[in-house]
C-alpha positions in Angstrom: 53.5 -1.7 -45.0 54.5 -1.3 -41.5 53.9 2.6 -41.6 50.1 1.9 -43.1 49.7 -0.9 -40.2 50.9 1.9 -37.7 48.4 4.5 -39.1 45.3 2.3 -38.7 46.4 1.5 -35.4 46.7 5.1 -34.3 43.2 6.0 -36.1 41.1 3.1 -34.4 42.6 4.5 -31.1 41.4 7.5 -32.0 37.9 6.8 -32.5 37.6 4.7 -29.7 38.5 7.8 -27.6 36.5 10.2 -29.4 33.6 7.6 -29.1 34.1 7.2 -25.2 34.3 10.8 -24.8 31.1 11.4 -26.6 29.7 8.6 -24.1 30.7 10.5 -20.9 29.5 13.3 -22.2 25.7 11.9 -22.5 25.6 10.1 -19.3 26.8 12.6 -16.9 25.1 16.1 -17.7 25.9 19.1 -15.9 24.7 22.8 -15.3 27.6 24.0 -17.1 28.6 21.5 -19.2 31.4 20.5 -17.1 31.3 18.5 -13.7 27.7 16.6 -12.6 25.9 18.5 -10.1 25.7 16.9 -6.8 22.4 15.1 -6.1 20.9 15.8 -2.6 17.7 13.3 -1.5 15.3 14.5 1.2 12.3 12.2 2.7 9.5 14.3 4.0 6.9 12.8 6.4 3.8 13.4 7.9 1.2 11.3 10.0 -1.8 12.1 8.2 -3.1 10.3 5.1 -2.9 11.3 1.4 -6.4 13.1 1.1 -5.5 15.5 4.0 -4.5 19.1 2.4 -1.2 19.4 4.2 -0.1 16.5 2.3 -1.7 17.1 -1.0 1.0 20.3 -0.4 3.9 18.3 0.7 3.5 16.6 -2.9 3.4 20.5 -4.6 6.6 20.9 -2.5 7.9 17.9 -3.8 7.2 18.8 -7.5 7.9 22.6 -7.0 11.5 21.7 -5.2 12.8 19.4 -8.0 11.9 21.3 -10.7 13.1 24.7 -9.3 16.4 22.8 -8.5 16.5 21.0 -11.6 16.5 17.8 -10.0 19.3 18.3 -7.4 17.2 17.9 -4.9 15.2 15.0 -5.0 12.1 14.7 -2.4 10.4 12.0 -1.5 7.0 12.6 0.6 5.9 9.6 3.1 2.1 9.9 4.8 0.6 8.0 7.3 3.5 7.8 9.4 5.3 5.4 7.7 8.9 6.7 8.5 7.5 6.7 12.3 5.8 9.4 14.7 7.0 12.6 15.1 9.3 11.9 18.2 11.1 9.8 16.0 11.8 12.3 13.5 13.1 14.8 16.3 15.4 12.2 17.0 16.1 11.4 13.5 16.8 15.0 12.7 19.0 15.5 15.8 21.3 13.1 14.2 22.0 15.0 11.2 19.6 12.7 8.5 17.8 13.6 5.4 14.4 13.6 7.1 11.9 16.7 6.9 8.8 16.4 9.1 5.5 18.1 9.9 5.1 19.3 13.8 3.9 21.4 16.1 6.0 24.1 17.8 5.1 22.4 21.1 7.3 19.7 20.4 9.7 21.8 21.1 9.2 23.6 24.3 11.5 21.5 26.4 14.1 23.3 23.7 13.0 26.9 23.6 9.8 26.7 25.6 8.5 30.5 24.5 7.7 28.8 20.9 5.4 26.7 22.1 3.1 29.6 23.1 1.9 29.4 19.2 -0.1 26.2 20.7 -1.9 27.5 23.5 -5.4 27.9 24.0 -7.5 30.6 22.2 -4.2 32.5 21.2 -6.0 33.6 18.0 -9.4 33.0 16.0 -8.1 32.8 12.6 -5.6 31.9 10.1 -4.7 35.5 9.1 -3.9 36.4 12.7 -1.9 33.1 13.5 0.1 33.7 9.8 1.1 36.8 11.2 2.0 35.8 14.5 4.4 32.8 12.9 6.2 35.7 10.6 6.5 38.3 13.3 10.7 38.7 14.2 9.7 37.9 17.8 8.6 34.3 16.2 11.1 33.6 13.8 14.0 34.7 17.3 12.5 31.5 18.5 13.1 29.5 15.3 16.4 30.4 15.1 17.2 29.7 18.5 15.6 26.2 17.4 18.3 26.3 14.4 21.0 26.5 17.1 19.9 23.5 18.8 19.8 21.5 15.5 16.4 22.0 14.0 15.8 24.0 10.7 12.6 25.8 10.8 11.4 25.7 6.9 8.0 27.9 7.2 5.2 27.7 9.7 2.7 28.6 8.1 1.1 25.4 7.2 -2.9 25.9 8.7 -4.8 22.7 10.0 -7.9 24.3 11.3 -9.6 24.7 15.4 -8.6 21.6 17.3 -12.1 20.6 18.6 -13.6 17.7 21.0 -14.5 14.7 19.5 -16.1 12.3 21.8 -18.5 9.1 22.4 -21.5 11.1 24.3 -22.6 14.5 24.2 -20.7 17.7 25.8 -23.1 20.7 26.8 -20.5 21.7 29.5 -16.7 21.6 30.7 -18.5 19.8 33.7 -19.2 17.1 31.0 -15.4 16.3 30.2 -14.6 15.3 33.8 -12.7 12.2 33.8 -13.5 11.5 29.8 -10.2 10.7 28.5 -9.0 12.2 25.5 -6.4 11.2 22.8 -4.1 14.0 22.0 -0.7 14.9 21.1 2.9 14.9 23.5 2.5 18.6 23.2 2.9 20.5 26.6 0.6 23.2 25.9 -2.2 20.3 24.5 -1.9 18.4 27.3 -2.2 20.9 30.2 -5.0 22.5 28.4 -7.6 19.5 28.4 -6.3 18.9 32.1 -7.5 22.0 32.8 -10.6 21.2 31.4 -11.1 18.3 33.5 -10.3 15.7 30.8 -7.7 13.0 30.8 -5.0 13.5 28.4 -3.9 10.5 26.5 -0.9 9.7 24.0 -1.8 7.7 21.5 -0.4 8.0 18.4 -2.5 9.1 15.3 -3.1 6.1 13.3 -4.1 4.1 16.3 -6.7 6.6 17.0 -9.7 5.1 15.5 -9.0 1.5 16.9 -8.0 3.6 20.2 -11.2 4.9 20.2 -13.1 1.6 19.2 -11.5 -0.6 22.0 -12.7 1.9 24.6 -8.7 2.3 25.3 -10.0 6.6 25.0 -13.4 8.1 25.1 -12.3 10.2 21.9 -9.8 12.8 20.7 -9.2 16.4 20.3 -8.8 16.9 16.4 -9.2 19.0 13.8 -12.0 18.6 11.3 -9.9 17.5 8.5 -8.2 14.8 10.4 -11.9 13.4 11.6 -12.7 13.4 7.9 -9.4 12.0 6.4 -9.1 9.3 9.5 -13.1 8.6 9.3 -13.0 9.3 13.0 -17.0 10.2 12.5 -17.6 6.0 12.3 -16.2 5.6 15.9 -17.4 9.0 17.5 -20.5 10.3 17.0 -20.6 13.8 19.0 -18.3 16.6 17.8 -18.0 19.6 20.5 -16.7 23.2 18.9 -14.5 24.5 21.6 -12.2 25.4 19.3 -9.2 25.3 21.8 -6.5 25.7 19.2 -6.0 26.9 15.6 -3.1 24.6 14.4 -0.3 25.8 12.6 2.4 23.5 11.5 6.1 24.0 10.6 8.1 21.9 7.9 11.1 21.3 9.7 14.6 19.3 9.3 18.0 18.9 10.5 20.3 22.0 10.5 23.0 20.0 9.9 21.9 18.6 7.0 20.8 22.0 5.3 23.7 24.3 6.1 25.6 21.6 4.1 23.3 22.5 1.1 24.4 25.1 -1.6 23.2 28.4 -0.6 20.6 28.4 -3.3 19.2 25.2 -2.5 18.6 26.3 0.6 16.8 29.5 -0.8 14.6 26.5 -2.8 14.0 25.0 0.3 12.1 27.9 2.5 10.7 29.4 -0.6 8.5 25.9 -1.7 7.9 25.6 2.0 6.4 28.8 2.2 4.6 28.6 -1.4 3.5 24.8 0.0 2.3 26.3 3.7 0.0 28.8 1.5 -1.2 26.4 -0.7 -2.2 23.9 2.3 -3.6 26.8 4.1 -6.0 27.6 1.3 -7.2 24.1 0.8 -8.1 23.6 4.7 -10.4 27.0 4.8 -11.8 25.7 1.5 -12.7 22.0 2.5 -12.9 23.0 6.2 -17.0 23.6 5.7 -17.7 21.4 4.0 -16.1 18.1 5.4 -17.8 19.3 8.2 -21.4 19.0 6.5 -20.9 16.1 4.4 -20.1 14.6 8.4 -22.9 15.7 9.3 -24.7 13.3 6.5 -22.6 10.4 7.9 -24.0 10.5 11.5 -22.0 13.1 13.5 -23.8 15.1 15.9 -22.0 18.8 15.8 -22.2 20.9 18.8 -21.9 24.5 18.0 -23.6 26.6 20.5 -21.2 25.7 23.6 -21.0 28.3 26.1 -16.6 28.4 25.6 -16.5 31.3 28.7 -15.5 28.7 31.2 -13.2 27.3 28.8 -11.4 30.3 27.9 -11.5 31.0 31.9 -8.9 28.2 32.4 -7.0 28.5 29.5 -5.6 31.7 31.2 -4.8 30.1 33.6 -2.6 27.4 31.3 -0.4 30.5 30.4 0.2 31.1 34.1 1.0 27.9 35.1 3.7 27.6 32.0 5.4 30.5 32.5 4.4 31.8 28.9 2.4 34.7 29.9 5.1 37.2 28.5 5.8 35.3 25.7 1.8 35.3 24.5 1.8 38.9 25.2 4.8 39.4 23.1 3.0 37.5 20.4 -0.1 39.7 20.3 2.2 43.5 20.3 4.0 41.6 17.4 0.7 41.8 15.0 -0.9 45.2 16.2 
């Protein structure tokens, strides 16, 4: 009797193992069968809105990331600003966190000031030219001196379109910008460029534009047509200039730290969706570029096309001079011959 007790004892232990290994087993998959794959989480932000084409590619980059990862790395994409402006995400980034971010290379000129050449005025005409400019060895030096200094250059070749004039009266001449102040970005190159023109640069970030604008606390901005569009920037600012000052690229960019703690192949996951994303982004601008511009057009906005732009590209040159990036322009434009 006491041997039969002793063997039902030993074979309820023994399914109440087998059953709890059968339960681990279920709840904590693996690549291999064996150990859970780490889990890595990465928030990736942006200041325009969700109908604007760079973000309609962050969300590709999003899907394409996780399911080329297979779910270790898990994004997260934030518009509108909501995890703050983009000086907040350099500093977020400096500290080593899980934050990815859209920006301009002039953000960092104070860093390795030659990069922010890419923003200057009438450096290139296209997107073709300025894509091959950003994968030249000459640009991707600067990234990686970036990398050194904390900052992970993903891809740069995410393109917003001609930065234009956007403003509450009509400009026939740079004589007409005297004094007319001008939202635009920290950027060095951005700033020094409508000072040249005789504007006044102000910071104001971008989703206080349109109120910014409307309270008369700027005369307008200097934006791309997509961000006029997406912001509805047309209801407050009725006269849109083509001086075409700047072709925008963006980079997708993060903390170094953070990624040279990732597995080399999710790393590799990383640039490659980045690039694939910066195509994709690229296309949708030159296709909706035209367009948003007409269906503008319908809403009220006056478009200036036929601007004389010789005196404008006159003092442009004279940007390059003053910040010390002659060399570095010049270097830029041997790169792509």
């Amino acid at each position: 009797m006491k041997k039969q007790l002793l063997w039902g004892i030993m074979m309820v232990c023994m399914a109440a193992g087998l059953t709890a290994c059968k339960g681990n087993e279920s709840t904590a998959p693996s690549n291999n069968g064996t150990e859970a794959a780490e889990t890595y989480n990465l928030k990736v932000s942006h200041v325009q809105g969700d109908k604007a084409p760079v973000v309609q590619a962050l969300y590709q980059f999003e899907k394409d990331v996780e399911a080329a990862s297979d779910g270790r790395i898990q994004v997260e994409v934030f518009p509108n600003g909501s995890l703050g402006d983009t000086v907040d995400l350099i500093n977020q980034c400096k500290t080593g966190s899980n934050v990815a971010f859209m920006t301009d290379a002039g953000r960092f000129s104070d860093i390795v000031p030659n990069m922010g050449v890419i923003c200057g005025p009438y450096l290139f005409d296209d997107y073709e030219t300025g894509n091959k400019m950003v994968q030249t060895d000459v640009f991707q030096s600067w990234c990686d001196e970036l990398a050194s200094e904390g900052y992970k250059v993903l891809s740069f070749n995410y393109y917003e379109g001609d930065r234009n004039i956007l403003t509450t009266k009509p400009i026939n001449s740079m004589a007409d910008l005297k004094d007319v102040k001008l939202r635009t970005g920290s950027t060095k190159q951005w700033v020094d460029t409508l000072t040249a023109f005789g504007a006044i640069p102000t910071s104001l970030a971008q989703s206080e534009v349109y109120t910014g604008i409307q309270q008369k606390v700027v005369d307008g901005a200097d934006q791309q047509v997509v961000t006029v569009n997406d912001m509805q920037l047309y209801e407050v600012c009725k006269h849109y200039t083509m001086t075409h000052q700047y072709q925008l690229m963006l980079g997708l960019v993060l903390s170094n730290d953070w990624f040279e703690k990732l597995p080399e192949d999710l790393q590799q996951i990383l640039v490659d969706n980045s690039v694939k994303a910066g195509e994709y982004s690229s296309k949708l601008t030159l296709e909706l570029v035209d367009q948003q511009l007409e269906d503008m057009k319908g809403k009220g906005l006056e478009v200036n096309d036929t601007i004389d732009l010789t005196e404008f590209k006159a003092v442009a040159d004279q940007v390059y001079e003053a910040e010390g990036l002659a060399d570095a322009r010049q270097q830029l434009l041997d790169a792509i011959k």
